[in-house]
Structure formats: C-alpha cells, structure tokens
N, C-alpha and C positions, 0 to 999 in steps of 0.2 A: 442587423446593426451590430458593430464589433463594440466589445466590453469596453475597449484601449486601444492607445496605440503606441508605437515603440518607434525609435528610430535606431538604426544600424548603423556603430560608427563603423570608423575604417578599417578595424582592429577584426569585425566581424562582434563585437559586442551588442548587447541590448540592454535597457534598464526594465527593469517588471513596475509595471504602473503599480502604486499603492493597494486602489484595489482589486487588484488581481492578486498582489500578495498578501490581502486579507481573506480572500474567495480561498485560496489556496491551501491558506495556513502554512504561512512560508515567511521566513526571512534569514538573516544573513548564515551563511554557512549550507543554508538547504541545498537538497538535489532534486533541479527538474528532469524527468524524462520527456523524450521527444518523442512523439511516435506519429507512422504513416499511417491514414485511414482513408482507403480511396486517394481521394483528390487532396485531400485534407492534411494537414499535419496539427499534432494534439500535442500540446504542451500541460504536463498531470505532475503535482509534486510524486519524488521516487519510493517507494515503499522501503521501509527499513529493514524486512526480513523476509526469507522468502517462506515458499509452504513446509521445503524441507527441515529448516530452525524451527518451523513451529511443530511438526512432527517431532522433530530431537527432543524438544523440550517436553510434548504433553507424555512420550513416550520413552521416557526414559535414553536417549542416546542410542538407541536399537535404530538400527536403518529401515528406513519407509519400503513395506511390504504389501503388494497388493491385497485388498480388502474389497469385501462386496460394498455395497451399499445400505445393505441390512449391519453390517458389520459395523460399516461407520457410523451410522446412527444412534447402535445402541452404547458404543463407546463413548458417543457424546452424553449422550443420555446418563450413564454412570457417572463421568467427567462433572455434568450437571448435579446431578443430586449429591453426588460427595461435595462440592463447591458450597452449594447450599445447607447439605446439614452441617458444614462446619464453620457455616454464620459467613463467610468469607465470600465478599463479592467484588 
C-alpha cells in the first residue's frame, strides 16, 4: 500500500505529500534524488557531500589514497579517541 499519492501536472511537476516531506526531512529548496532499482524508481532526499569532501576534510585537503582496511579502521579509531579526549562531540 503506497505512503501517497501525487498527481502530474502538465508541466511534468509533482507536489511531495506532507508526509513524505516529514519521512524525508525535506522542505522548500531541498534536493530529491531519483534513482532506478529494478522495476522500481526511488525517490531519497540528495546527500550534501560526497566521500571525497569528507576525506578533504578529516584529512587535511591531501587527495584520497588507497588504504587497507586495517588502515582505515585505526584511523578512525585515532579520529575517535582524540574527539573524545578533547570533550568534543
């Protein structure tokens, strides 16, 4: 059973029923993405950054460089406890 339902103007527009833009956490100015799944199409609010701004950012601006998985773990791990012994959450 669908959450909503929308109607298509002429324009190719739709209105986001209210609660779908509460489920969402969306209102005026946001970006939905559209995406294919199978049969399907998924409408997901857009993320605001991607992995590489968040890499820029915990890493100092150095461009993202392959790392194991051991590697990224304990990087977090460091990231973590300096976070925490400096009260900052």
């Amino acid at each position: 059973m669908p959450i909503a339902r929308s109607r298509l103007t002429s324009q190719g527009q739709i209105s986001v029923p209210a609660d779908v833009r509460r489920k969402l956490g969306v209102g005026p100015g946001s970006v939905l993405e559209w995406d294919e799944r199978g049969a399907e199409i998924v409408v997901r609010r857009a993320g605001t950054c991607t992995f590489e701004d968040i890499h820029r950012s915990l890493f100092h601006g150095r461009p993202p460089k392959p790392v194991s998985s051991k590697e990224m773990k304990e990087g977090i791990r460091r990231y973590i406890r300096k976070r925490h012994a400096s009260g900052r959450f």
